[in-house]
C-alpha positions as a LaTeX table, in Angstrom:
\begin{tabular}{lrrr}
\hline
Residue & $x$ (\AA) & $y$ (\AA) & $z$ (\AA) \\
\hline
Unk1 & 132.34 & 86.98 & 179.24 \\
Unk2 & 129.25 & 87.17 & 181.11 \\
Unk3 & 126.98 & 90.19 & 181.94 \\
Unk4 & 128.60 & 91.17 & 185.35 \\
Unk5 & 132.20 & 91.05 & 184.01 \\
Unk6 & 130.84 & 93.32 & 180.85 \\
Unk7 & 129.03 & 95.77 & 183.19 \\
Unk8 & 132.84 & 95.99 & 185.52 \\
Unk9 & 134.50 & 97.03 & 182.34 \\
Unk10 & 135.82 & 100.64 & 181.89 \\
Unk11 & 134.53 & 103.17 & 179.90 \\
Unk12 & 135.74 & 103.40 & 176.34 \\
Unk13 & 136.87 & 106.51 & 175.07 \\
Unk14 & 135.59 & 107.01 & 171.42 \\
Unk15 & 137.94 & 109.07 & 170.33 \\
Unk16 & 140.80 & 107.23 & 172.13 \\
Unk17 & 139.10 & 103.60 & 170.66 \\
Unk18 & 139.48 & 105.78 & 166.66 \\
Unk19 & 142.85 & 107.18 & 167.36 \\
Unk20 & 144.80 & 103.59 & 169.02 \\
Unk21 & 142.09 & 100.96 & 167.89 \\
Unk22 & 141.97 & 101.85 & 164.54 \\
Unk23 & 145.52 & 102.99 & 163.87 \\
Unk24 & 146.74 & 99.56 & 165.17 \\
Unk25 & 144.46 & 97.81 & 162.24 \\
Unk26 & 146.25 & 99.51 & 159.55 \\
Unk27 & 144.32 & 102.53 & 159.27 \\
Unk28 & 144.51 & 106.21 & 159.69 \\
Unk29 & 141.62 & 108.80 & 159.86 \\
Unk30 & 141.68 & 111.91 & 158.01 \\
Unk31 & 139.04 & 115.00 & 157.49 \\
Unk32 & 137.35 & 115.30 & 154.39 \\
Unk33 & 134.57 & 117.97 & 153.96 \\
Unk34 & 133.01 & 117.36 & 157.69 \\
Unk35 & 133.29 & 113.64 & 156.59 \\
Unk36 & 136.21 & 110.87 & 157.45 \\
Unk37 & 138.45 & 109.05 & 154.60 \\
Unk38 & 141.02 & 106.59 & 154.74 \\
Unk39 & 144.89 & 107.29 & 154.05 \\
Unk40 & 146.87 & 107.00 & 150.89 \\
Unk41 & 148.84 & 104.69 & 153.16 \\
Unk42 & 146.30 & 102.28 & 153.93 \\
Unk43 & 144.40 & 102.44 & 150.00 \\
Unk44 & 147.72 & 101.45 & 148.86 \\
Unk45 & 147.40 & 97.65 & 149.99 \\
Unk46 & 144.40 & 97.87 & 147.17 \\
Unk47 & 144.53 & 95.19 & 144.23 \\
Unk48 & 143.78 & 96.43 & 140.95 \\
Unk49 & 143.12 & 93.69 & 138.72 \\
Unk50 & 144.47 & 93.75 & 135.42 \\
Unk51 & 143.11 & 94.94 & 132.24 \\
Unk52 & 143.06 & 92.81 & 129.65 \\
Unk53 & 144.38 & 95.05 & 126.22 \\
Unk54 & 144.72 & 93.00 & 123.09 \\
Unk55 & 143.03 & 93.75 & 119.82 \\
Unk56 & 141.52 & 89.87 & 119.95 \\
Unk57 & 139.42 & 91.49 & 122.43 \\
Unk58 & 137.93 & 94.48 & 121.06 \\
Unk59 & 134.36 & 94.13 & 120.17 \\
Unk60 & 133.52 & 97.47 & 118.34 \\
Unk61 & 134.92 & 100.53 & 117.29 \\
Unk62 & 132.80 & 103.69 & 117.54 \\
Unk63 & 133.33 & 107.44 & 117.06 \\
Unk64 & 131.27 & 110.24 & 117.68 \\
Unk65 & 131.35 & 113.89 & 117.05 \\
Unk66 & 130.97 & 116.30 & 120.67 \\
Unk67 & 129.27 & 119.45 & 119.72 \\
Unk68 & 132.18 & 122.09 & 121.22 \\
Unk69 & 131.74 & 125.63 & 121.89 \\
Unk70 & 134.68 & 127.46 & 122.85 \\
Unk71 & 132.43 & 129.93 & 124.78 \\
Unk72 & 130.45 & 126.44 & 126.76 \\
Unk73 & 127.07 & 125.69 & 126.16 \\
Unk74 & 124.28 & 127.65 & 125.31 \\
Unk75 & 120.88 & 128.14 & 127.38 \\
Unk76 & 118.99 & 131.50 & 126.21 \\
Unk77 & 115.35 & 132.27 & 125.22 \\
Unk78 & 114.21 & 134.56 & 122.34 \\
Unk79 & 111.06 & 135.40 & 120.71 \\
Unk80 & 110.74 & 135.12 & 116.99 \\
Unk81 & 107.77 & 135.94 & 115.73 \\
Unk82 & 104.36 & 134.43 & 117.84 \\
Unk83 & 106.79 & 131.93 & 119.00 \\
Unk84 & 108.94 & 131.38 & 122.03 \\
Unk85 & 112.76 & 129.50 & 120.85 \\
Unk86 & 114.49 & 128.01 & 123.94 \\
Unk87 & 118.39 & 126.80 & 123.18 \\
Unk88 & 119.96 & 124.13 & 125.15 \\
Unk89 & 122.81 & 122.94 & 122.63 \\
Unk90 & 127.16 & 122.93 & 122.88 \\
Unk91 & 127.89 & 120.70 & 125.63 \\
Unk92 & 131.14 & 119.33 & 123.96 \\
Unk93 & 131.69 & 116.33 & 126.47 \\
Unk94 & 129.59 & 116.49 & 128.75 \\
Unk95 & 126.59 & 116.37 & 127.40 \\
Unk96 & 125.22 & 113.44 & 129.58 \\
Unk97 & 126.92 & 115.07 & 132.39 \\
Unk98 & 125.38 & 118.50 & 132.89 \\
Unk99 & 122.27 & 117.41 & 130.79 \\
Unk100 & 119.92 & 117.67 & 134.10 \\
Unk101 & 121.41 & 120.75 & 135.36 \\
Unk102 & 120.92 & 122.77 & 131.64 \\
Unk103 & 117.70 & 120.78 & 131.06 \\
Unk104 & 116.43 & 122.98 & 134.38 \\
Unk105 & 117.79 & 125.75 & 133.50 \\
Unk106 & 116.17 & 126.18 & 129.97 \\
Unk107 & 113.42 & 125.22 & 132.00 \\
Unk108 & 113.55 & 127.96 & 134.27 \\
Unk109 & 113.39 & 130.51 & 131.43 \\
Unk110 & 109.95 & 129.88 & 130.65 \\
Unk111 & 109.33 & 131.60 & 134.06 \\
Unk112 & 109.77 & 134.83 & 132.54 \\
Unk113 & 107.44 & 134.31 & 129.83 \\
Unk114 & 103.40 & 134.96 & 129.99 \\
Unk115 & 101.09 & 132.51 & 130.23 \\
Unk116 & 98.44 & 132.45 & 127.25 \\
Unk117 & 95.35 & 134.33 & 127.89 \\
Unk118 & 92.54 & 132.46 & 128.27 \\
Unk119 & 90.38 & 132.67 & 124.56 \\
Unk120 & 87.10 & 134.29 & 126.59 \\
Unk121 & 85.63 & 135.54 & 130.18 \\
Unk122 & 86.29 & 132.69 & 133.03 \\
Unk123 & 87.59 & 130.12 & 130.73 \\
Unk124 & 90.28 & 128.01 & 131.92 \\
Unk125 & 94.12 & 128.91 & 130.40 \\
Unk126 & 95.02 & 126.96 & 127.54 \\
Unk127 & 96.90 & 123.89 & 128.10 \\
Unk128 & 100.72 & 124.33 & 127.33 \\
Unk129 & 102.31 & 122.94 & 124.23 \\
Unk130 & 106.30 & 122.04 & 124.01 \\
Unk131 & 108.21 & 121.09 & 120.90 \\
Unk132 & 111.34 & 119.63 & 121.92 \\
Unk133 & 114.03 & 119.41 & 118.67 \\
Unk134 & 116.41 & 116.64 & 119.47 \\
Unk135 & 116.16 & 112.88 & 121.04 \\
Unk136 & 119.79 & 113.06 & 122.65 \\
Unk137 & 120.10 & 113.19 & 126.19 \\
Unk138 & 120.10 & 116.74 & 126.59 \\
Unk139 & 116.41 & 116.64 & 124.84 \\
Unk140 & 115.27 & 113.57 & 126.70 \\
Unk141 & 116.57 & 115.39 & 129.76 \\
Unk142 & 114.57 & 118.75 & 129.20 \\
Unk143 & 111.18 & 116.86 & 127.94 \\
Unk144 & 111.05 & 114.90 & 131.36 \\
Unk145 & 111.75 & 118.35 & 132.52 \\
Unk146 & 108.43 & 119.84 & 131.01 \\
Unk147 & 106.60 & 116.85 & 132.42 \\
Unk148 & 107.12 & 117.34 & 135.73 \\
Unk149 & 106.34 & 121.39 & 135.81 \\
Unk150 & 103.57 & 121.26 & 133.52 \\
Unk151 & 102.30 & 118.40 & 132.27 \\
Unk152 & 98.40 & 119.06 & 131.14 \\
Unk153 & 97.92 & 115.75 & 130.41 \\
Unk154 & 99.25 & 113.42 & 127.11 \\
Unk155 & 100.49 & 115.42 & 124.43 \\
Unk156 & 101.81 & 118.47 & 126.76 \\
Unk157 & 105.41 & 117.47 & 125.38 \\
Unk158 & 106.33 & 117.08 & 121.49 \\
Unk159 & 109.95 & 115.51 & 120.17 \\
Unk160 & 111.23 & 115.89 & 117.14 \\
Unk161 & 114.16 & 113.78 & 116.22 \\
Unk162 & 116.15 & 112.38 & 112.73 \\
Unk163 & 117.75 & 109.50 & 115.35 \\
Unk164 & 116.20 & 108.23 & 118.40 \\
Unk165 & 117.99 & 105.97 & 120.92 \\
Unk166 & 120.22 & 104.16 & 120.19 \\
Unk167 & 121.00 & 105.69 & 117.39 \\
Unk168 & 121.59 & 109.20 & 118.92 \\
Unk169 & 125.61 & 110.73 & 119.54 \\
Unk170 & 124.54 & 110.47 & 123.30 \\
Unk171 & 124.85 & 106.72 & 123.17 \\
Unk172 & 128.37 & 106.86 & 121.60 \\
Unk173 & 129.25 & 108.40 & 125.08 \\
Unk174 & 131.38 & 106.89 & 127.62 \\
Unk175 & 129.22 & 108.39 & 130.62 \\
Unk176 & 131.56 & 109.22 & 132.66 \\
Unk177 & 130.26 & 112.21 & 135.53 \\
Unk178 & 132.72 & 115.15 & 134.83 \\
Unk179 & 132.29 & 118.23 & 133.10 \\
Unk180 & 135.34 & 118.44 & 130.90 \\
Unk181 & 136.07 & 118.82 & 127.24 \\
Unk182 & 133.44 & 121.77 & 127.58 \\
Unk183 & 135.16 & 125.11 & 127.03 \\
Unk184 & 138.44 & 127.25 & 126.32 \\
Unk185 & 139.16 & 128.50 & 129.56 \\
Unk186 & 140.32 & 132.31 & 128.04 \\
Unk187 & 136.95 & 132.23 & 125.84 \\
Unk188 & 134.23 & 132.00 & 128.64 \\
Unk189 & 132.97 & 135.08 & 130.80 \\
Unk190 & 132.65 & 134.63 & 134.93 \\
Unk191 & 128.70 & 134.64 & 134.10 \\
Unk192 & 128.93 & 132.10 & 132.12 \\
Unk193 & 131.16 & 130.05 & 134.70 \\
Unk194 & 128.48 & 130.78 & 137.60 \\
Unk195 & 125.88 & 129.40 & 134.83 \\
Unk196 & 128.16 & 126.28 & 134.39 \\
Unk197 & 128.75 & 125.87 & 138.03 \\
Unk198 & 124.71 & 126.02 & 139.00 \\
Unk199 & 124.53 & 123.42 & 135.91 \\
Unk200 & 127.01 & 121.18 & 137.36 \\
Unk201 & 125.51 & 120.86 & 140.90 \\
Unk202 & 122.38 & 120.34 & 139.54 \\
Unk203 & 122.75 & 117.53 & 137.57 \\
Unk204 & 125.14 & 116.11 & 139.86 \\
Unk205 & 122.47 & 115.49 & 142.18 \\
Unk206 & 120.10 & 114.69 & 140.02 \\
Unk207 & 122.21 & 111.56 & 139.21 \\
Unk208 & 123.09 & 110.87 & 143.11 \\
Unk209 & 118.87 & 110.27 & 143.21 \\
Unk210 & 119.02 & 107.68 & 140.15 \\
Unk211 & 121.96 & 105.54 & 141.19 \\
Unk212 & 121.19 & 101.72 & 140.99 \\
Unk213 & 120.70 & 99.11 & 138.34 \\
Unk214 & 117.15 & 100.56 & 136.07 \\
Unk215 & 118.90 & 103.62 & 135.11 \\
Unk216 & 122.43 & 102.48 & 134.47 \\
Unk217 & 124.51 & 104.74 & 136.90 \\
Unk218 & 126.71 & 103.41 & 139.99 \\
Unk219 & 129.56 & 105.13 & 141.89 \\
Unk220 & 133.06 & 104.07 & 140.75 \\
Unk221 & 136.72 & 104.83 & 142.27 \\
Unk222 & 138.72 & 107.21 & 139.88 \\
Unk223 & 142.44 & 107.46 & 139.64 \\
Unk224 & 143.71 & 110.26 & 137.34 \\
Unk225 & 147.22 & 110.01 & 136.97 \\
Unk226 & 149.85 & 113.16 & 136.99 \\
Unk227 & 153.19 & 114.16 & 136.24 \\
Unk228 & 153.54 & 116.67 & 139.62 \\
Unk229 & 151.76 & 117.79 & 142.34 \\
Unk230 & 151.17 & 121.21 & 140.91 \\
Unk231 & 149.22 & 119.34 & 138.68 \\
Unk232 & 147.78 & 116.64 & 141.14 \\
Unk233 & 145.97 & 119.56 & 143.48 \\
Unk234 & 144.15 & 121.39 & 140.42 \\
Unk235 & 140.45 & 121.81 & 141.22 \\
Unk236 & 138.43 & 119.08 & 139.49 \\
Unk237 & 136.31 & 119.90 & 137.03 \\
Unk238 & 132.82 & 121.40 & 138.60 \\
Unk239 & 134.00 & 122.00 & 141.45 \\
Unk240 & 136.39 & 119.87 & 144.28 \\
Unk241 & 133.14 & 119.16 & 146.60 \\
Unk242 & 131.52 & 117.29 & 143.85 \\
Unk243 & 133.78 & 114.33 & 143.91 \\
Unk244 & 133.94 & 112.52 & 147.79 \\
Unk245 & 136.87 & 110.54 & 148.97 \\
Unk246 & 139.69 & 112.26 & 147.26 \\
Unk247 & 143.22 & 110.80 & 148.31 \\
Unk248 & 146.84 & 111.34 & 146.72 \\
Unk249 & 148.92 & 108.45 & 146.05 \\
Unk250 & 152.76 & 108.78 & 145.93 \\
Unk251 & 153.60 & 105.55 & 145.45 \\
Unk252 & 154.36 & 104.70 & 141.45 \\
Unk253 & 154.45 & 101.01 & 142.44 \\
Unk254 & 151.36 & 100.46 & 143.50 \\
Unk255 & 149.29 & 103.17 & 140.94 \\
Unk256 & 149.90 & 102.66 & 137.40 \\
Unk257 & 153.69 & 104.21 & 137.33 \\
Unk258 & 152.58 & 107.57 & 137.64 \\
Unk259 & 154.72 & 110.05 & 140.21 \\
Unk260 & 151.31 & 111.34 & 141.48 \\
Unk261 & 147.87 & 109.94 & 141.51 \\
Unk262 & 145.08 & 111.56 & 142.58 \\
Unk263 & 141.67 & 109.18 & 143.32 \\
Unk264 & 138.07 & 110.22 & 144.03 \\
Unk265 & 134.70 & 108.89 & 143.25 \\
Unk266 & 132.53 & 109.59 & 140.68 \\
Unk267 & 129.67 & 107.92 & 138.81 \\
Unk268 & 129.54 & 105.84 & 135.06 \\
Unk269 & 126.11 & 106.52 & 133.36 \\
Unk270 & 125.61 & 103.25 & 130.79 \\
Unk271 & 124.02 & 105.73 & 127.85 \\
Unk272 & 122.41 & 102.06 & 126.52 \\
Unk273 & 120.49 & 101.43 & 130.04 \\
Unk274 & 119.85 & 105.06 & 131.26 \\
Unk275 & 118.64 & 106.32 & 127.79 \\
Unk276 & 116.11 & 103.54 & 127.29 \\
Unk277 & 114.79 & 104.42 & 130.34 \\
Unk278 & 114.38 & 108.36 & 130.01 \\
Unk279 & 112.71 & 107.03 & 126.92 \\
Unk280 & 110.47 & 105.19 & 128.54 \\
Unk281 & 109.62 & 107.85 & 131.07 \\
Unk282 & 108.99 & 110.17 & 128.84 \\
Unk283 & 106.28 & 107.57 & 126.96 \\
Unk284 & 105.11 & 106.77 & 130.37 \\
Unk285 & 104.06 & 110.19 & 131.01 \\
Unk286 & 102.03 & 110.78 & 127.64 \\
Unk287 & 104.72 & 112.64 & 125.85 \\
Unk288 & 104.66 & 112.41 & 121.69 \\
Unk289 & 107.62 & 111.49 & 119.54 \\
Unk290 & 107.79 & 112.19 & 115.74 \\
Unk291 & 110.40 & 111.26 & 113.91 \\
Unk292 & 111.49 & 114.34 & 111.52 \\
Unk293 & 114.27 & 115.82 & 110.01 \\
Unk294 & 114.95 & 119.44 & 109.86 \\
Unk295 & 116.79 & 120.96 & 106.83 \\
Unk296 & 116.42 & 124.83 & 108.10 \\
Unk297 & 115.23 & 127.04 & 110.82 \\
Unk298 & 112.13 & 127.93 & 109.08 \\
Unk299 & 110.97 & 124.02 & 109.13 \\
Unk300 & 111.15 & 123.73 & 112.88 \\
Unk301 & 109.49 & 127.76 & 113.34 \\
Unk302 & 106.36 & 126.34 & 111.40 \\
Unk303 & 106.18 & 123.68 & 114.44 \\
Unk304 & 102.10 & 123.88 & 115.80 \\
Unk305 & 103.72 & 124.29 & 119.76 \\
Unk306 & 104.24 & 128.00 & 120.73 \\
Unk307 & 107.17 & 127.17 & 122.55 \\
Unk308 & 110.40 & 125.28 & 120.86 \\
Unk309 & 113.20 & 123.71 & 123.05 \\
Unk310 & 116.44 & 123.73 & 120.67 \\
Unk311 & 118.41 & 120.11 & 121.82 \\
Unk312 & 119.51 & 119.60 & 118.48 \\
Unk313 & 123.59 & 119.39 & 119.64 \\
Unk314 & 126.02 & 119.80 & 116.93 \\
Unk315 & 123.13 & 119.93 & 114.27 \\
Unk316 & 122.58 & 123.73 & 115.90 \\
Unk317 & 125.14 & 124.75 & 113.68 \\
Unk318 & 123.00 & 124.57 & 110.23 \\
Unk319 & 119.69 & 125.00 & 111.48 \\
Unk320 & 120.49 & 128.11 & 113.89 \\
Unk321 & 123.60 & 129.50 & 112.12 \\
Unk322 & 126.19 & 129.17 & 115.09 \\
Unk323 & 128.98 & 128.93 & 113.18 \\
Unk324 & 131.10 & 128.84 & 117.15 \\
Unk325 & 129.84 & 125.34 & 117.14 \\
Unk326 & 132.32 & 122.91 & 115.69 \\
Unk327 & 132.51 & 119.10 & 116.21 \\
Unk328 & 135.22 & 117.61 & 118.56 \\
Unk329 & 135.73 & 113.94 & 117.30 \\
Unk330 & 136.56 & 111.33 & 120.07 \\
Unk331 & 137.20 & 107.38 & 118.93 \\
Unk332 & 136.96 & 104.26 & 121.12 \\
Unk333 & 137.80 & 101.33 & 121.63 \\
Unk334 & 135.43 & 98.90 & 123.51 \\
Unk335 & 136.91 & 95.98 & 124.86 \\
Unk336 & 135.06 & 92.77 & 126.09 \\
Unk337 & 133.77 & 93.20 & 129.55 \\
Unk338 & 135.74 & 92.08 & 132.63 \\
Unk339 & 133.56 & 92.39 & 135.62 \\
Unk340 & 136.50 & 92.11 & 137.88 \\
Unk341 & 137.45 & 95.71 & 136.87 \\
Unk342 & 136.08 & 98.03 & 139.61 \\
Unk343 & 138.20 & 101.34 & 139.03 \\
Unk344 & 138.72 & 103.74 & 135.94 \\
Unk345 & 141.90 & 105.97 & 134.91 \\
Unk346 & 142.41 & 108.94 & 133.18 \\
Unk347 & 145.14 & 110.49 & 131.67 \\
Unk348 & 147.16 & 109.39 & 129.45 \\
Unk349 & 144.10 & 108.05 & 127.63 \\
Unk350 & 141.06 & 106.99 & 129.74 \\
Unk351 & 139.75 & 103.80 & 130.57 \\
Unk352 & 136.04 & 102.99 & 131.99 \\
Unk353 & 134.70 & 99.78 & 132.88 \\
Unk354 & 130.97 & 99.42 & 131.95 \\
Unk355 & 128.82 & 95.70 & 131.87 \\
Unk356 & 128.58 & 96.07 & 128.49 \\
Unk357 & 132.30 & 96.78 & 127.57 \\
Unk358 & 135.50 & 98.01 & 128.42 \\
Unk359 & 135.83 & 101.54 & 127.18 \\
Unk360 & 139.26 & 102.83 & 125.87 \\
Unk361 & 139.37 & 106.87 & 124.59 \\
Unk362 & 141.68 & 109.53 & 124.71 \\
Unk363 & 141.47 & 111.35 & 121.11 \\
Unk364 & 139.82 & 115.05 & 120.79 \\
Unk365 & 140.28 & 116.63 & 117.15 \\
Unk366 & 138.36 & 119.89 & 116.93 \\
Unk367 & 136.67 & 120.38 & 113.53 \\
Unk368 & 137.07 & 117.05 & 112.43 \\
Unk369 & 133.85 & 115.64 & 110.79 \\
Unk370 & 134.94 & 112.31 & 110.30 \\
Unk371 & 133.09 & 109.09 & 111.61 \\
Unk372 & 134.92 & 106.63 & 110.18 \\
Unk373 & 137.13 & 104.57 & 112.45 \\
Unk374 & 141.21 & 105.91 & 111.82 \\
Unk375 & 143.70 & 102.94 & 112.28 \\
Unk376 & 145.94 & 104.86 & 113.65 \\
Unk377 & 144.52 & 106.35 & 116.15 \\
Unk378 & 143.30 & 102.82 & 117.01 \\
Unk379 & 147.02 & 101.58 & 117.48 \\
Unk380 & 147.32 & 104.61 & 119.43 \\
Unk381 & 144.67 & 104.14 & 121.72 \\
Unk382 & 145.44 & 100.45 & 122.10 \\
Unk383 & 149.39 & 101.16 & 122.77 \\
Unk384 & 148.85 & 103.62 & 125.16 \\
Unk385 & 147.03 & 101.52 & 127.27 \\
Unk386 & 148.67 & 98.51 & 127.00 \\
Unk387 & 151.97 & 100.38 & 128.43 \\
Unk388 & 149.74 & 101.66 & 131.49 \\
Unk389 & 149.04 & 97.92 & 132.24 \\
Unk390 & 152.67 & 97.45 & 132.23 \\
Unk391 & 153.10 & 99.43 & 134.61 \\
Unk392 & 151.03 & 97.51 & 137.00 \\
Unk393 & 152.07 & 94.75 & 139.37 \\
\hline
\end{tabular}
């Protein structure tokens, strides 16, 4: 067509061009927070390759203790003796989850507290000395933390860790962005739920600004599969707005046999990738790292820094005398990797794709200490998901 012809053509309509132009190609438009998503109908035509289950392909077998509080985390300050004693421990499963948005909130508390006085007339304050107690992510999380609000040059921030990366429970962690397997629902106060909430958005934005290949995290479509649609419209866990694109599928054939499935997207942190790198950060900006074990309270109180930052997860139970804090053993089951695998279920069992393994859970025993692999729960983890492929064309 030349340019006369073009220039003689009618105005287009843009919402009449959405409405027939798009409709006609398959799709259908829908509101979504001020934003546009596509249709369960037209997500349905979506090929889910198949996951591979067979125990020829596992590769390892891990299992790791979550540090569970009934009452949720714990971020408080109190002064014992000349020092200042910071918690930051209980995260249960979702410790790499809300580990940015607690990190700034123990932060935070050190607002309340006086600077050190200067030791004579129009001398400069003191430089600011942290001990950090723990080399998880929730402590690599809350040194970086320090760093960026006061860093007075190398040294400013201390850790003091038994197990450093990747020996820490935070690598046995799927990394999967959602704050669940946290709290008892009848055991927390609504103060404590606007603390988790703050937590939640926090860190889920702090995540959004590291997405892409140095730190490990990437978005990823998530189907959680339910009996009902009572159960299909409960809020998600955070909060509804922190999850984009949610759609329900109705259609059994097409998503994994279940009667309702409800997708949305949310991001995989690889603990191996992004925990090496907070690592390195935290080098990079002079921070100190001793490797120590602490048998009792009175060990880490003797610590030269004024202030202590308490990451020590489930090992705040012996050194801080919270006897609330119990572990909550999960096992999995890492497959090979299959690249081809670009979507993750939940429910029953979970599975999440990540380059350096498939990742098959779905076991959460309160007060169970053990961290040797159980063969049974093994065969159960392995059945359960080979009858979900089964259920896929």
């Amino acid at each position: 067509m030349d340019q006369e012809s073009f220039r003689k053509l009618p105005p287009i309509d843009r919402r009449s061009f959405l409405r027939t132009g798009l409709t006609a190609a398959g799709f259908v438009l829908a509101a979504n927070g001020g934003g546009l998503r596509v249709s369960a109908q037209a997500a349905a035509a979506r090929k889910f390759a198949p996951l591979r289950v067979s125990r020829e392909r596992i590769i390892r077998e891990i299992v790791g203790l979550r540090p569970f509080r009934p009452e949720g985390f714990v971020v408080e300050a109190q002064r014992v003796g000349t020092k200042i004693l910071i918690h930051n421990y209980g995260h249960g499963g979702a410790g790499i989850t809300l580990s940015w948005g607690t990190a700034t909130q123990a932060v935070d508390l050190l607002k309340d507290i006086p600077q050190p006085a200067p030791a004579r007339r129009n001398a400069k304050t003191p430089p600011r000395r942290f001990a950090v107690i723990g080399c998880g992510v929730n402590g690599l999380s809350t040194a970086r933390m320090l760093q960026r609000r006061y860093q007075d040059g190398p040294g400013t921030v201390t850790i003091y860790a038994r197990d450093l990366p990747p020996e820490t429970t935070s690598n046995i962690a799927a990394g999967y962005w959602s704050p669940v397997s946290l709290f008892d629902e009848d055991a927390v106060s609504p103060k404590w739920k606007e603390q988790f909430r703050a937590a939640a958005v926090i860190s889920n934005r702090a995540y959004q600004l590291l997405v892409g290949p140095e730190y490990g995290v990437r978005w990823l479509d998530i189907f959680t599969l339910h009996p009902d649609e009572a159960s299909a419209q409960r809020k998600l866990a955070g909060g509804n707005d922190l999850y984009p694109n949610q759609i329900i599928h109705r259609d059994p054939a097409n998503h994994f046999g279940a009667p309702v499935v409800k997708q949305f997207s949310s991001m995989i942190i690889e603990p191996p990738i992004y925990l090496r790198a907070l690592l390195r950060d935290f080098y990079n900006a002079g921070g100190k790292l001793v490797v120590k074990e602490f048998r009792e309270r009175q060990e880490v109180m003797r610590l030269p820094e004024p202030v202590i930052f308490n990451c020590s997860g489930l090992g705040a139970r012996a050194l801080f005398g919270d006897e609330k804090l119990i572990p909550a053993r999960g096992q999995l089951e890492v497959l090979l990797p299959q690249p081809e695998i670009d979507y993750a279920y939940i429910g029953p069992g979970h599975m999440f794709p990540r380059s350096d393994g498939i990742l098959l859970g779905g076991t959460f025993d309160r007060d169970d200490w053990s961290l040797a692999v159980n063969p049974e729960h093994s065969n159960y983890i392995l059945n359960t998901h080979t009858e979900m492929m089964k259920n896929m064309k």
